[in-house]
N, CA, C and O atoms as a DFTB+ gen file, in Angstrom:
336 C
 N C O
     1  1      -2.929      -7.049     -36.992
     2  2      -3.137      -7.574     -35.662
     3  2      -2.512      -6.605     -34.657
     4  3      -1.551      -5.990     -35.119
     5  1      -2.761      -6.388     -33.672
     6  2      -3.038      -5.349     -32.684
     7  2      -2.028      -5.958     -31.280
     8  3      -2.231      -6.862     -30.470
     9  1      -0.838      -4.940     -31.471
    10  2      -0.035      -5.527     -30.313
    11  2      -0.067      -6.149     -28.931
    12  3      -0.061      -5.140     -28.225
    13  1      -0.090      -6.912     -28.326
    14  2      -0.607      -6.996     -27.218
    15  2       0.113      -6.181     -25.945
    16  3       1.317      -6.416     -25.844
    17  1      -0.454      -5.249     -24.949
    18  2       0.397      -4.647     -24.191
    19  2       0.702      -5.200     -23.296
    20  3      -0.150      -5.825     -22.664
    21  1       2.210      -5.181     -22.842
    22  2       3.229      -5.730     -21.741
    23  2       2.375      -5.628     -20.726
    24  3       1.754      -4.595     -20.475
    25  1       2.269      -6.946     -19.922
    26  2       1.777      -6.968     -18.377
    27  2       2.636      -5.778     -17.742
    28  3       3.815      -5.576     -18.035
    29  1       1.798      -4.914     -16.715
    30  2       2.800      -4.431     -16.043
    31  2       1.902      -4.424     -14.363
    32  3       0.715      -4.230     -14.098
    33  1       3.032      -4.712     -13.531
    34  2       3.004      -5.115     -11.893
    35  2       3.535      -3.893     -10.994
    36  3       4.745      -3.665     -10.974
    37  1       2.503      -2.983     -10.133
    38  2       2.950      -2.493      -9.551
    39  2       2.542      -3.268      -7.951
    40  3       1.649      -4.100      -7.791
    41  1       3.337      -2.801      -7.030
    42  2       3.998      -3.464      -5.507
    43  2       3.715      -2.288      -5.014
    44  3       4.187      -1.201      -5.344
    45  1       2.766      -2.580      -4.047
    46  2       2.367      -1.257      -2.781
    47  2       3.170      -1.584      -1.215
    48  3       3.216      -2.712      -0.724
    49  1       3.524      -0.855      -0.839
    50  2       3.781      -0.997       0.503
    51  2       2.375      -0.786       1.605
    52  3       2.127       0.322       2.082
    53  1       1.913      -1.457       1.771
    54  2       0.747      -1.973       2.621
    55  2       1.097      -1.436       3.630
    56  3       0.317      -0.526       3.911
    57  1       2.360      -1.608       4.737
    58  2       2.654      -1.449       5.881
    59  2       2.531       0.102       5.742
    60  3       1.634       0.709       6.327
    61  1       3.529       0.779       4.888
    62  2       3.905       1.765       4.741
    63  2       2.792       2.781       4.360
    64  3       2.889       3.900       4.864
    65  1       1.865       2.553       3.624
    66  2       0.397       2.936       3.265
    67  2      -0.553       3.111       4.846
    68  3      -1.099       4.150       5.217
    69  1      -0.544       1.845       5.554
    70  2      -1.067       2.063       6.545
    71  2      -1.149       3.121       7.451
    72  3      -2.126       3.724       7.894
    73  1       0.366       3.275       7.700
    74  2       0.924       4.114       8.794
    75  2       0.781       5.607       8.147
    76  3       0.417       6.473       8.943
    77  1       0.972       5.928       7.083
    78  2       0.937       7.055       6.720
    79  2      -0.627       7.579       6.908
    80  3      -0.893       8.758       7.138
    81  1      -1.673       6.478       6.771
    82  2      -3.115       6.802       6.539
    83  2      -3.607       6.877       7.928
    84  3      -4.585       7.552       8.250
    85  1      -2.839       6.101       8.818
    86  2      -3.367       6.131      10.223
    87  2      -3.176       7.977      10.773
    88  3      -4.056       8.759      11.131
    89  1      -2.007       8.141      10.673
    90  2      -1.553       9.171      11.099
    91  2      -1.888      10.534      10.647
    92  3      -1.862      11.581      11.293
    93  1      -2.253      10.298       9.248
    94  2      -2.553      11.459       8.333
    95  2      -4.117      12.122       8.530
    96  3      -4.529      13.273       8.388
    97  1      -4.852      10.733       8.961
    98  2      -6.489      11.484       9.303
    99  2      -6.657      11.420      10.999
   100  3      -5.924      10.827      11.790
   101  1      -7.943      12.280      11.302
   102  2      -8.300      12.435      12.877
   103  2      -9.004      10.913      12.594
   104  3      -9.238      10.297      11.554
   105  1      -9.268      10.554      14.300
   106  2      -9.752       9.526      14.346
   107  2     -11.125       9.431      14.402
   108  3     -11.889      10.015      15.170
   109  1     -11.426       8.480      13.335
   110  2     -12.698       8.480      12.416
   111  2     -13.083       6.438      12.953
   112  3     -12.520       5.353      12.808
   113  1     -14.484       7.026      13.647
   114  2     -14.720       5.644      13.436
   115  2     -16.368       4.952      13.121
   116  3     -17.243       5.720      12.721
   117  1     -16.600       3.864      13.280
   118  2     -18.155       3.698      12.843
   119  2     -18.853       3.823      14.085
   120  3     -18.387       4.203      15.159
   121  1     -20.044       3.455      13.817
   122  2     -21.362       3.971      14.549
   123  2     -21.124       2.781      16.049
   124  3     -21.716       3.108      17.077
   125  1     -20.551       1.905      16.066
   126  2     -20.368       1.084      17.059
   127  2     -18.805       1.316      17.683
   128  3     -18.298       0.458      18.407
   129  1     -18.168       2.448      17.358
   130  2     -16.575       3.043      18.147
   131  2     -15.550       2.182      17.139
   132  3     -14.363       2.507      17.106
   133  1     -16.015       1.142      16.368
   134  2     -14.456       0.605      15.530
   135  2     -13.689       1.948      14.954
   136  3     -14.402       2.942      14.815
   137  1     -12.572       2.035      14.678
   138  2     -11.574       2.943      14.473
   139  2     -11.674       2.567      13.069
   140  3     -11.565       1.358      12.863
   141  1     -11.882       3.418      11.914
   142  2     -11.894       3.248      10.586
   143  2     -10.850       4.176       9.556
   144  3     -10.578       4.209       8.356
   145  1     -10.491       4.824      10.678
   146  2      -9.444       5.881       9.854
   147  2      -8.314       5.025       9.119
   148  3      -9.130       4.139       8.865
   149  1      -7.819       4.818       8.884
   150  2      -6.359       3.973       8.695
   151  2      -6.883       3.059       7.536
   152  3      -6.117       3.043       6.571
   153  1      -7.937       2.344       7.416
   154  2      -8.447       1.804       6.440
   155  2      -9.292       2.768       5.769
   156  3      -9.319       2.502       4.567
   157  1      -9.978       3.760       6.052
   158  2     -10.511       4.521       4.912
   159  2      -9.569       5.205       4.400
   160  3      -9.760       5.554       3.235
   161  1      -7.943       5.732       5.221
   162  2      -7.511       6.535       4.338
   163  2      -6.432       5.606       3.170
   164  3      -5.931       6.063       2.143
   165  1      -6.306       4.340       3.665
   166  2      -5.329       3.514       2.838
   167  2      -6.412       3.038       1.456
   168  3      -5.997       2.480       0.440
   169  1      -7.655       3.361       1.680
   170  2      -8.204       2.805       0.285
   171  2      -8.142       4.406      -0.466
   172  3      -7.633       4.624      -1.566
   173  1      -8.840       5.515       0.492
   174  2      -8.213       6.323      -0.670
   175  2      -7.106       6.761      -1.187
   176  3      -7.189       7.729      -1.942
   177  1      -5.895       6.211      -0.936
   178  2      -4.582       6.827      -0.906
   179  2      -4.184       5.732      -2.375
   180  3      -3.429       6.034      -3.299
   181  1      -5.059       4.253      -2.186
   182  2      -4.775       3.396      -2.730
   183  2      -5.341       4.155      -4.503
   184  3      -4.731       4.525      -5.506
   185  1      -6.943       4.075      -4.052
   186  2      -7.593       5.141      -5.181
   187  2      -7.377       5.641      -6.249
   188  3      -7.701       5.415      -7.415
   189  1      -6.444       6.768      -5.418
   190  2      -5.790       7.680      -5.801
   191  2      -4.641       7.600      -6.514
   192  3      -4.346       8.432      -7.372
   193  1      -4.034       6.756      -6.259
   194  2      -2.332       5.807      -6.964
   195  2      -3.176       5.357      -8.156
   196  3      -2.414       5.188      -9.108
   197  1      -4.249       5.135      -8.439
   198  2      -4.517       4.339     -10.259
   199  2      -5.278       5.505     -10.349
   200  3      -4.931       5.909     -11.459
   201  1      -6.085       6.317      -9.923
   202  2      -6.754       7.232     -10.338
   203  2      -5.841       8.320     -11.128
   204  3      -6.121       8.820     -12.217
   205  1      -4.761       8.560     -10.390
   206  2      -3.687       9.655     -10.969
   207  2      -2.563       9.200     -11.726
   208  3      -1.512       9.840     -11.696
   209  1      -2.695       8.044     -12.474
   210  2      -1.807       7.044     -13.283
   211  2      -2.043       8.062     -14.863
   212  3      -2.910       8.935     -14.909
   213  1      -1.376       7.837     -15.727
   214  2      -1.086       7.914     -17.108
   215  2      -2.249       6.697     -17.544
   216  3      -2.667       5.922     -16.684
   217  1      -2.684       6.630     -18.884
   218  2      -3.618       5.238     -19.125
   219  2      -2.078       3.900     -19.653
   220  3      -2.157       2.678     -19.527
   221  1      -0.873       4.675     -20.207
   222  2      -0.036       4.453     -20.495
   223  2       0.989       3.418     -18.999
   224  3       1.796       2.509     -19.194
   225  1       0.651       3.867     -17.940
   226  2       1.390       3.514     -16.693
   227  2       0.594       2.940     -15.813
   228  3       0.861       2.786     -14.622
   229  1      -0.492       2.578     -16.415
   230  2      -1.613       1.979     -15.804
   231  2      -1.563       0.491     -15.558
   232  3      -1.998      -0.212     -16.470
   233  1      -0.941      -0.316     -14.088
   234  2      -1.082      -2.112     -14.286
   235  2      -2.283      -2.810     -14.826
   236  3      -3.499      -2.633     -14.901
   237  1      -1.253      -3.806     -15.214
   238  2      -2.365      -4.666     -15.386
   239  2      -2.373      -5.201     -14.392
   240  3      -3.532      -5.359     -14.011
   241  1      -1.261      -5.802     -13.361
   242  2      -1.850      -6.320     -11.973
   243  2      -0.825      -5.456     -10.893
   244  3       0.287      -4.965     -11.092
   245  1      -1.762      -5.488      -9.559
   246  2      -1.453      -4.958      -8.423
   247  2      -1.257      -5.752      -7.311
   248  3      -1.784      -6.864      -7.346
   249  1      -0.550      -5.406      -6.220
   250  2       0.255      -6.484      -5.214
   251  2       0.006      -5.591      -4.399
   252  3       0.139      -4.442      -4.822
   253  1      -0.413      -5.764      -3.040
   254  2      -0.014      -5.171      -1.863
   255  2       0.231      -6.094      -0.748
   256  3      -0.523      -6.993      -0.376
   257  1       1.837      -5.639      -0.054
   258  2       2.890      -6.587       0.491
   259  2       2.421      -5.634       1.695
   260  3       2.072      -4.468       1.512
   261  1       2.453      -6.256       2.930
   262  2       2.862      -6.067       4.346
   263  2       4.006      -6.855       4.990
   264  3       4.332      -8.042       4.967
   265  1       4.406      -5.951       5.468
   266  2       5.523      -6.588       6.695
   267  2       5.383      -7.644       7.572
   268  3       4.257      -7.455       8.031
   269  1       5.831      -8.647       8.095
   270  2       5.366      -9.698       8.847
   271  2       5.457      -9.351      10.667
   272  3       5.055     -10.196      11.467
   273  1       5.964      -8.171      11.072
   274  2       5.968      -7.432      12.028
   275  2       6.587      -8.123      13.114
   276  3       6.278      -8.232      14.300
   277  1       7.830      -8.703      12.215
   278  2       8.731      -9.674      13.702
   279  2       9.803      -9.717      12.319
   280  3       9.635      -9.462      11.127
   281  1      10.928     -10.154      13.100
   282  2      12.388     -10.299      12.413
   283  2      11.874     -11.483      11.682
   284  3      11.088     -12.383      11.980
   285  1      12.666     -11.153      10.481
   286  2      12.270     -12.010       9.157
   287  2      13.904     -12.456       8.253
   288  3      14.880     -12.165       8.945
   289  1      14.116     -12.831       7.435
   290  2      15.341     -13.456       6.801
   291  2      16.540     -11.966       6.366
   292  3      17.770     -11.923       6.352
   293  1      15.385     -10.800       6.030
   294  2      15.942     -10.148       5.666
   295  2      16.863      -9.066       6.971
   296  3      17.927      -8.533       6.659
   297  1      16.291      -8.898       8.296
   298  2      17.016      -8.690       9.153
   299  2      18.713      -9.693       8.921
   300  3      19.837      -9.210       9.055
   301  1      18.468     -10.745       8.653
   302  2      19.523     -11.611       8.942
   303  2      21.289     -11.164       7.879
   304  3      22.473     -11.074       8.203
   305  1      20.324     -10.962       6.262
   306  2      21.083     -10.433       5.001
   307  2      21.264      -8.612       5.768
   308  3      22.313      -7.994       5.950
   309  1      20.328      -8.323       5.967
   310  2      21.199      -6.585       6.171
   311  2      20.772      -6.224       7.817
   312  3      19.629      -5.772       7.764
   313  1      21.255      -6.251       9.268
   314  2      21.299      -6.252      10.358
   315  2      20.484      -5.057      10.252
   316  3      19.425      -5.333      10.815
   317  1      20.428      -3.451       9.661
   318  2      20.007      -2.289       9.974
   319  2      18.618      -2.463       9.223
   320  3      17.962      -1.449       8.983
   321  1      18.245      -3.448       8.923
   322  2      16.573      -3.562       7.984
   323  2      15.541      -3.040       8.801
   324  3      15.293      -3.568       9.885
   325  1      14.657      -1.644       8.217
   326  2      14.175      -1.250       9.162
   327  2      14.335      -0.834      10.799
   328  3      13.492      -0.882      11.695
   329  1      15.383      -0.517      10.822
   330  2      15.709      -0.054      12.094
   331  2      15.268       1.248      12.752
   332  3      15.188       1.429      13.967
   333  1      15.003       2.097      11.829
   334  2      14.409       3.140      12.258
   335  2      13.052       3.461      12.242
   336  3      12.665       4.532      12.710
């Protein structure tokens, strides 16, 4: 009988994905002016994170967390959370 392999969970930073993808491409948008850069480059950036995996380091499930973009509990536990 054939081991079963360990769930494994990787956690994206959504927020952090965003901003990097916004910034990283010119501004790209569709045929009606929506701004698409920031979401086309966060899916390929996303892509690219399982595309360039080991088959070995490969999840079985994926999470992507965003920031709630206002003071949250964790400001409260560490005052400098995100401060910069």
């Amino acid at each position: 009988m054939a081991e079963k392999k360990p769930e494994h969970l990787y956690l994206v930073d959504g927020s952090g994905f965003i901003f990097r993808a916004y910034h990283a491409l010119p501004p790209l948008t569709r045929h009606d002016g929506l701004p698409v850069n920031a979401v086309m480059g966060f899916c390929n950036m996303l892509f690219k994170l399982l595309r360039d995996l080991d088959d070995n380091e490969r999840p079985t499930h994926l999470a992507v967390i965003f920031d709630a973009g206002r003071k949250t509990f964790r400001n409260e536990i560490y005052p400098d959370y995100k401060a910069h």
